[in-house]
Structures are given as structure tokens and as C-alpha cells.
C-alpha positions in Angstrom: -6.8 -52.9 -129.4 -7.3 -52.0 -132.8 -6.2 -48.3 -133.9 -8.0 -46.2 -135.6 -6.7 -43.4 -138.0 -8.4 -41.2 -139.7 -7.0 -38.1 -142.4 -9.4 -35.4 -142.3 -9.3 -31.4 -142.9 -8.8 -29.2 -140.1 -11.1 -27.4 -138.4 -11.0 -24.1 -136.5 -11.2 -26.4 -132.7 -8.1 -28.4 -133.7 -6.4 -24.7 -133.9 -5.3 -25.0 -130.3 -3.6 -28.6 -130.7 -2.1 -28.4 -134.1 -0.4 -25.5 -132.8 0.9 -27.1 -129.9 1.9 -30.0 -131.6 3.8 -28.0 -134.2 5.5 -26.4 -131.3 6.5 -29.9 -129.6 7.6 -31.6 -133.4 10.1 -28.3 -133.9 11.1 -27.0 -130.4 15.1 -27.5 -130.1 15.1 -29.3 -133.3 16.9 -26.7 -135.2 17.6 -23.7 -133.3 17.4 -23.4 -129.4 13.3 -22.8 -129.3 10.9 -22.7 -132.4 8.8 -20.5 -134.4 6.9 -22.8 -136.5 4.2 -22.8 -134.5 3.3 -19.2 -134.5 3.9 -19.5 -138.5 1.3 -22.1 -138.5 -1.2 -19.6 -137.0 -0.7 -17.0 -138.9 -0.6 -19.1 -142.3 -4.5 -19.7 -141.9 -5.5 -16.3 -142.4 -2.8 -15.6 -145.7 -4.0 -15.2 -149.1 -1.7 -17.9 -150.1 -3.8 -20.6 -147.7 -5.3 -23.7 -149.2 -8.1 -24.8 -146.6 -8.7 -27.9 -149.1 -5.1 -29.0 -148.3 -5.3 -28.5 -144.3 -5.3 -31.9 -143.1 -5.3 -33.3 -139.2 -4.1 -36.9 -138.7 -6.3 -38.5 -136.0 -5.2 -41.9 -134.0 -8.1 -42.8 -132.6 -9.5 -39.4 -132.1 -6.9 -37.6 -131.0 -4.8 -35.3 -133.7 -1.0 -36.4 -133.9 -0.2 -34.3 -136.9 -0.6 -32.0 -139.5 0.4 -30.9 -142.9 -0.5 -27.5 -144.7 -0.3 -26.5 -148.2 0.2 -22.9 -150.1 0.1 -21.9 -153.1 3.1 -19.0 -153.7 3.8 -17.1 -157.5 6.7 -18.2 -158.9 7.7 -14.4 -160.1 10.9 -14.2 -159.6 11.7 -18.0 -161.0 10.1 -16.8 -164.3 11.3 -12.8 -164.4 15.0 -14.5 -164.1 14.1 -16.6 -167.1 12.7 -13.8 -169.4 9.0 -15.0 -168.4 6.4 -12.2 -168.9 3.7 -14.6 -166.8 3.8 -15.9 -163.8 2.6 -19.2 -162.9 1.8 -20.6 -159.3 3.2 -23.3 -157.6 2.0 -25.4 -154.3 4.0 -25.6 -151.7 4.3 -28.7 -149.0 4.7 -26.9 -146.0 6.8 -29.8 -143.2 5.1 -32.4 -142.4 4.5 -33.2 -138.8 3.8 -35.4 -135.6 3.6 -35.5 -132.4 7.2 -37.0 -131.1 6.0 -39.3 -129.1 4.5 -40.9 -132.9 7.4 -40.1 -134.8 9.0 -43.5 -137.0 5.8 -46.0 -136.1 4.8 -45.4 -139.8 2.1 -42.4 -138.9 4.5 -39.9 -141.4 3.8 -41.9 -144.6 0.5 -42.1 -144.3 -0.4 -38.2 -143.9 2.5 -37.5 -147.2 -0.3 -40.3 -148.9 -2.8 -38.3 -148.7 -2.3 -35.0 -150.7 -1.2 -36.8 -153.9 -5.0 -36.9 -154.9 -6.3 -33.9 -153.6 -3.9 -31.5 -155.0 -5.0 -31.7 -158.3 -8.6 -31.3 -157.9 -7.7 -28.0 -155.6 -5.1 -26.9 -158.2 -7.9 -27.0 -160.9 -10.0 -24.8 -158.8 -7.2 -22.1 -158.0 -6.4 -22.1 -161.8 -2.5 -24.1 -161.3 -1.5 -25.7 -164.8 0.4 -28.7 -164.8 
């Protein structure tokens, strides 16, 4: 059977499963338990959120993984250089899969995607190059 994969933004219904997949990529893997999950959540709703750089990774129709972007002033980068302006960078929040899909190849293709999106979002937030 051929599989289907398909890279598409998130919605608010994969909320539920992105968060439980995050939970199931990080539990134990650090620390004893995980958090990113609940940072994942709470992410959406910050200032710093780039919905245009959500992105679900479906195998054939069911999401396996997620990645989420942010953008975050560099302030204190620049204030410790003499800077007077502060510039804004994006950040590549982890990458992630469900285990059960972790090293069959599913990782590089969701890091693929970003590399030609980014720019056309950081035009539209006002990021320089």
C-alpha cells in the first residue's frame, strides 16, 4: 500500500493530537516526565506565534508530527553589542514525531518544508535578512 504524506498548517481540531503527540515524542526523554506539551498549548495564543509556520505532518491522514515557529526580539543579543535597535529573529521550535515514526525518514521531510515558507512570512512580520 502506497503512503500518503501530506505537510499542511495546523488547525484548531488537530490541537488535541499534536498535543498528545508532543507529550509521547518528550515524556522521559530528558527529565522523568515532560512539559513540552503544555508549552505547545500555550505557545498558540503568544504574541510571538507564527500560525503561517504551524505545520502537521499527515501519513495517510493521520498527524505524526509537528513543528512550530516564533519569532522572539533579539534585545539583549544587540543591547550587549552597543545596538540601539532590535531586530527579530525566528525560532525553530523541536521538531517532532510520533515514536512509533521516529528514523523511517518522516523527520527530514517536515525540517524540508519551512525553508520556503519562512521567508515569505518573515517579509510579512517585517524580519530583514
Amino acid at each position: 500500500m502506497e503512503q500518503k504524506i501530506t505537510i499542511r498548517n495546523e488547525e484548531q481540531k488537530d490541537w488535541a493530537v499534536v498535543e498528545k503527540i508532543t507529550r509521547q515524542a518528550f515524556y522521559n526523554l530528558y527529565v522523568p516526565g515532560c512539559v513540552e506539551h503544555y508549552l505547545v498549548h500555550i505557545m498558540r495564543e503568544h504574541e510571538d506565534f507564527i500560525p503561517e509556520l504551524d505545520f502537521v505532518l499527515e501519513l495517510n491522514g493521520d498527524v505524526i508530527g509537528n513543528i512550530i515557529e516564533t519569532k522572539k526580539p533579539e534585545k539583549s543579543r544587540q543591547k550587549a553589542a552597543g545596538c540601539r535597535n532590535t531586530q527579530e529573529v525566528i525560532y525553530t521550535q523541536p521538531l517532532f514525531i510520533t515514536p512509533f515514526y521516529l528514523l523511517k525518514g518522516y523527520r527530514s521531510d517536515r525540517l524540508d518544508i519551512n525553508i520556503p515558507v519562512i521567508p515569505k512570512a518573515a517579509r510579512r512580520d517585517g524580519f530583514t535578512r
